[in-house]
N, C-alpha and C positions, 0 to 999 in steps of 0.2 A: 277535477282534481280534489273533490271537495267529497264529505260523506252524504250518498246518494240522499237528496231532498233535503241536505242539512243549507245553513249558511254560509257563505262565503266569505263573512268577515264578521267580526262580531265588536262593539267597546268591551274594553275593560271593565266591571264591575265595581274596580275599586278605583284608579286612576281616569276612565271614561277614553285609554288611548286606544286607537283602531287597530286589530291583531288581524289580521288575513288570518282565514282556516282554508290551508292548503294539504293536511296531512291524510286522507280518506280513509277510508271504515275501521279500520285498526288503532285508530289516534284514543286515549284515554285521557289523559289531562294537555292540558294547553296554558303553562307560565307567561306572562307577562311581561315582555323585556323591560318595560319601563319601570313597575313600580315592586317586580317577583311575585306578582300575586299568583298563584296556583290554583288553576281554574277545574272541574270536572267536566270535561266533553260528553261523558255517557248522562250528565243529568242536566240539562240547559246553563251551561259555563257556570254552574253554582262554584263561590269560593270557596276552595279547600281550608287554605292555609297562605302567609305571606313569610318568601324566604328577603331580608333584610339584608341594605351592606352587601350585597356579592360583587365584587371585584372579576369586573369583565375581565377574560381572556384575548389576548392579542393573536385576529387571525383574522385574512385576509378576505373569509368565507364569511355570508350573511343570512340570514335565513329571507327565502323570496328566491333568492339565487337560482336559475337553472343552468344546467349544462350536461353533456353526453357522456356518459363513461359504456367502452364498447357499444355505441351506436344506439344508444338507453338515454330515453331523457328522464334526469331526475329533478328533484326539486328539493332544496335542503328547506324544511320543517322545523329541524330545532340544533340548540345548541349548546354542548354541557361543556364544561372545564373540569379536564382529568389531573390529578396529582397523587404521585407518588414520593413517599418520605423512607430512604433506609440508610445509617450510618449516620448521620448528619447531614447525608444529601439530599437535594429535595429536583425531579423532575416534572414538566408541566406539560399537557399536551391539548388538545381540543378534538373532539368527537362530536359531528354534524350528522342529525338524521337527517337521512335519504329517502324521498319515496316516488315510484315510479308507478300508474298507475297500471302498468302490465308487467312492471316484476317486483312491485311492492318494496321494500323498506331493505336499507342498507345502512351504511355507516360511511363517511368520507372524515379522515383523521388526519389533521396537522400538526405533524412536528417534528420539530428542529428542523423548519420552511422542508419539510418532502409532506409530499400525500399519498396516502393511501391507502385504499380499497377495502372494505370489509363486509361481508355477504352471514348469515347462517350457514350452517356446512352441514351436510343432512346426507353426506354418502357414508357407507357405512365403512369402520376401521377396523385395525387390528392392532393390538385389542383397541377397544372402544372409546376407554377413557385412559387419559396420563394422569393421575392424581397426584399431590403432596408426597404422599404417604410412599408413595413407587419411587416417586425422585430420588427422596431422603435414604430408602433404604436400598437401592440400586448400586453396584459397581463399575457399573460404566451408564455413558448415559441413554437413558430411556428412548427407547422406537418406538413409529406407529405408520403403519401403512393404511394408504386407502385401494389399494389395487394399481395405483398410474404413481403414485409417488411414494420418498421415504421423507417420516419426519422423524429431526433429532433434536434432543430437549436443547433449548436454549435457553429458558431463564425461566424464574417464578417470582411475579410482583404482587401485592396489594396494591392495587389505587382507591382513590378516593374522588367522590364529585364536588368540586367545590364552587359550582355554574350551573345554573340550568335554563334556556330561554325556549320558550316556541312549544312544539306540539310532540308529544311524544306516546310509543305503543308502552308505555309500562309508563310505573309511578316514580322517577326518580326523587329522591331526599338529599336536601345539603348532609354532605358529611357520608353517607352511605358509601358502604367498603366492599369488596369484592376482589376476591385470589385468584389469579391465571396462570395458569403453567403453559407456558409457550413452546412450542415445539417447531421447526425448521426446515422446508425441504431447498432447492437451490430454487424455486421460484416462487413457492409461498409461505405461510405460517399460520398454522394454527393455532386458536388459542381455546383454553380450556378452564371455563368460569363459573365458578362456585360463588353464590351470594349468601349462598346460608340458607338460600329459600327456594333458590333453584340451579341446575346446571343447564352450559349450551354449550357449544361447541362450532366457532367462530372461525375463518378462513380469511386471513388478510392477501394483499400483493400491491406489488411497486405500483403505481400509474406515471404514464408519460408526463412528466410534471409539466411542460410548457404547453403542450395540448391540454390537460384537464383546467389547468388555469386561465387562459385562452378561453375554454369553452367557457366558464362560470363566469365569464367578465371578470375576473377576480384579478388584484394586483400585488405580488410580496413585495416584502419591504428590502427582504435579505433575498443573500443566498445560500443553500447546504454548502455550512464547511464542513460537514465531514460523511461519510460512508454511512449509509441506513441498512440496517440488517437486512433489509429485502431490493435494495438496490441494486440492480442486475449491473454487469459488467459491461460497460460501452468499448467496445475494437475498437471503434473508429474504422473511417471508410477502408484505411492502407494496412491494417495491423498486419492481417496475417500476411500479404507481399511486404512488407519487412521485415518481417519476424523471417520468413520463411529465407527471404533473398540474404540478409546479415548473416545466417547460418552457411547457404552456400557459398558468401565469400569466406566466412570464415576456415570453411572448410579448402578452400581453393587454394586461399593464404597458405593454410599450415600444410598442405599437398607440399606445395612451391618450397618452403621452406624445407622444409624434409628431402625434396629432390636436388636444392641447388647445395645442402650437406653433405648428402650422399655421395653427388659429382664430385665432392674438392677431392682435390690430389696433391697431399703438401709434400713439399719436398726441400729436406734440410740442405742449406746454404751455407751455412756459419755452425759447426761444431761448437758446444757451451763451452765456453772460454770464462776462468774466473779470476779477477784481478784484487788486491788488496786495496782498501783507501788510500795507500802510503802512496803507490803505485798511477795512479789518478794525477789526472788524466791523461786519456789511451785514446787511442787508435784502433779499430778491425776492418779488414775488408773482406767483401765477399760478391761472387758471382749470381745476380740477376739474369735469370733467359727469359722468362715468362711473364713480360707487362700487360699482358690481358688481366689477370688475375690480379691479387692483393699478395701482397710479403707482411712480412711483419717480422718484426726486434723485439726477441722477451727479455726481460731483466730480473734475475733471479736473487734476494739480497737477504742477507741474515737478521734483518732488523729484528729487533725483540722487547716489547713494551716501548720502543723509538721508533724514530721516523726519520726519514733522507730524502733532501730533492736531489732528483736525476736532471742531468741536461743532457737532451741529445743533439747532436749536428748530422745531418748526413746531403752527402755528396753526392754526385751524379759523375759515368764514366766521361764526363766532358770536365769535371770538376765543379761545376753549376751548384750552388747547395740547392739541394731540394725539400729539406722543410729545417726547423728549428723548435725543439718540442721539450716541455720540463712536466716531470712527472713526481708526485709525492708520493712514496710507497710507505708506508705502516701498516705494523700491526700489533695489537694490544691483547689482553688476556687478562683474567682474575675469576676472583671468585664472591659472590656474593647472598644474600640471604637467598637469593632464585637455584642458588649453584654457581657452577660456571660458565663463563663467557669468553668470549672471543670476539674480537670486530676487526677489520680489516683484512688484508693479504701481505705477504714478504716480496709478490713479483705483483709484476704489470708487462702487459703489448702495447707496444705500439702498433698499429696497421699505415701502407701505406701503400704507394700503386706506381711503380716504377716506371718513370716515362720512355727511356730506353734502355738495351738488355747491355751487359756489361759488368765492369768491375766497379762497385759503392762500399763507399767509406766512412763509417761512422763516429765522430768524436763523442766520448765518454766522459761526464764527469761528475761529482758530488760536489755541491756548488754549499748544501745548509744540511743540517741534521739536528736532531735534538734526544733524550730520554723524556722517560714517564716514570710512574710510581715502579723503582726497584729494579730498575734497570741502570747500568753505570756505565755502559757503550753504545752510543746506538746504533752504527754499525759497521765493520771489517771487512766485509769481502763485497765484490759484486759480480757475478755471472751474466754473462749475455750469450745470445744463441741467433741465428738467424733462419728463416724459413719461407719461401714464396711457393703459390700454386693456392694460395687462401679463397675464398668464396664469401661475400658478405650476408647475412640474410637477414639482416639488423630491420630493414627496411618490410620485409615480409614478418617480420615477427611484430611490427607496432601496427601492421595491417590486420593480423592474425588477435591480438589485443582488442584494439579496438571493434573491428565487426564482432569479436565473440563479446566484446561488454554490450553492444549495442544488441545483438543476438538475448545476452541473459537478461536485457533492460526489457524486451519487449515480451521476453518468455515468462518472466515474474509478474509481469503487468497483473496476470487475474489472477494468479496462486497470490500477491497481494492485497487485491480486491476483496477476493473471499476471508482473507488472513481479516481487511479490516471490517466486513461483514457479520463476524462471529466474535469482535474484540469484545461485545458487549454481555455475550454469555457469562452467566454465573454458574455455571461446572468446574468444579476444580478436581484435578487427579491426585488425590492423597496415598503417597504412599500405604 
């Protein structure tokens, strides 16, 4: 793993600490973790230059490290500290060269605890390059195809290297700056890097993070809290049999519901009968046939910005009472900076389920009432009406509810994934 007939390990020159040389034929200088001395590999480790003060980056990854990425053994070489500064905010990341002696030199990148993947991209595009200059003066955002995928701009950074350790194929410098314009497709990213001295044209992707970490012996300290621009969408082993089953109850429910509506067959009992409050409390009876079904008692009242409690009593043809029921009825109105408003209703039902068929007799009465803003009665009359042959579907409609939220909960899952995917893009649609 070493450059053919070269050393395997070499001291420092300027500290005397022992640096493995694991990088092979493409390595050009080799830094000094210990003391940043900057060594040249192409002229027997003469020292370059010493970078001072550099403030280690926190990563989990060490140079010496091997492990497999797609069935590839690499070996991490070196190590740089990335930062980016825009607005007043400042981003940090770490960039690990990779070199494999049968597919050569990569990148393994940490951050915000995800990893991953970064190769040279050497297929050719359409068009070729994304530049600044396209971004900035573009109306929508910029494409690039390679033949098998599409990529969409997603952001344009400066960073900077503020780390350097280990062996490296070029000459990195503290402080050296370099513009990328990033482009996206749903499983990788390209990036497109301008140093001033040169361009290249770079292909990142997710890696399995518990397997690459695993393989490198490596341990984090954390874990991602949040969504990586290239972080593919996890089903889970049940998604789509839930997703797919919560749609056919849903649909099964609202079927059910729609048919046991269809079926009712109401049929008036009690003609609306309208009494004054004076008049209170009353008496109505009326004939029950049909105790399969649901009846039901409306109450129709003129309230207006007030409100009334109802008491109801009803009877059974044995004389038995069969419930005992108080209802508040309001309704209000106005108007306000929004417009107008309304809240409430002037009627309410009761429903109920007549245990045998017969004559039932309901007592009526207004027991409290009250006004609101600009109202001076709350209310005068009350109408009642009676009805049986009702149908419930109260019960398929909170079935119908809930499988269709759990339906849209599992349907959202990756049109939110992707939503938090792209939060990070810097495209904005300007009028």
């Amino acid at each position: 793993m070493t450059r053919l007939g070269g050393p395997k390990a070499i001291n420092c020159p300027s500290c005397a600490a022992g640096l493995d040389v694991l990088g092979g034929g493409r390595v050009v200088v080799q830094i000094c973790g210990y003391c940043g001395t900057e060594l040249d590999a192409l002229d027997d480790y003469k020292v370059l230059r010493t970078f001072a003060d550099m403030e280690r980056p926190e990563t989990p990854f060490k140079i010496g490290m091997q492990g497999k990425i797609d069935a590839v053994e690499y070996t991490i070489i070196g190590t740089l500290g990335m930062m980016e500064r825009w607005h007043g905010m400042t981003w940090r990341w770490v960039d690990h060269q990779l070199y494999s002696p049968t597919h050569g030199y990569a990148w393994l990148t940490f951050e915000n605890d995800h990893v991953i993947f970064t190769r040279r991209f050497r297929r050719p595009l359409t068009p070729a390059w994304m530049s600044t200059r396209w971004v900035e003066s573009s109306e929508s955002p910029p494409v690039v195809y390679d033949g098998r995928e599409r990529y969409k701009y997603y952001e344009t950074s400066t960073s900077e290297i503020t780390f350097a350790e280990g062996e490296f194929t070029w000459v990195p410098n503290i402080g050296d700056k370099a513009t990328t314009v990033t482009a996206m497709s749903d499983a990788h990213m390209l990036g497109f890097t301008d140093t001033g001295r040169e361009r290249e044209v770079e292909r990142s992707r997710y890696l399995p993070q518990d397997e690459t970490f695993t393989s490198f012996g490596a341990k984090p300290e954390y874990l991602p809290n949040r969504v990586h621009p290239l972080q593919p969408f996890e089903a889970g082993k049940n998604h789509a049999f839930l997703r797919n089953t919560t749609l056919a109850f849903t649909v099964l429910a609202l079927v059910g519901m729609i048919f046991v509506k269809g079926t009712e067959a109401r049929r008036v009992v009690l003609d609306s009968q309208t009494f004054s409050i004076s008049e209170l409390p009353q008496e109505v009876s009326f004939e029950i046939s049909d105790t399969a079904k649901l009846s039901g008692l409306t109450f129709v009242t003129d309230v207006d910005n007030s409100w009334a409690w109802l008491e109801v009593s009803l009877y059974g043809p044995d004389g038995a009472p069969l419930f005992e029921a108080g209802r508040e009825v309001g309704f209000y109105h106005g108007r306000d900076a929004d417009g107008r408003w309304t809240e409430g209703s002037p009627s309410t039902t009761i429903l109920f389920r007549a245990k045998q068929a017969g004559t039932h007799t309901a007592e009526l009465d207004v027991t409290e009432q009250g006004t609101w803003i600009g109202a001076t009665t709350a209310i005068t009359r009350l109408s009642v009406s009676a009805d049986e042959g009702r149908s419930s579907s109260f019960w398929l409609l909170l079935c119908t509810g809930l499988f269709g939220l759990l339906f849209l909960w599992k349907a959202a899952k990756p049109i939110l994934h992707k939503k938090a995917r792209w939060r990070g893009t810097d495209w904005t649609d300007e009028d």
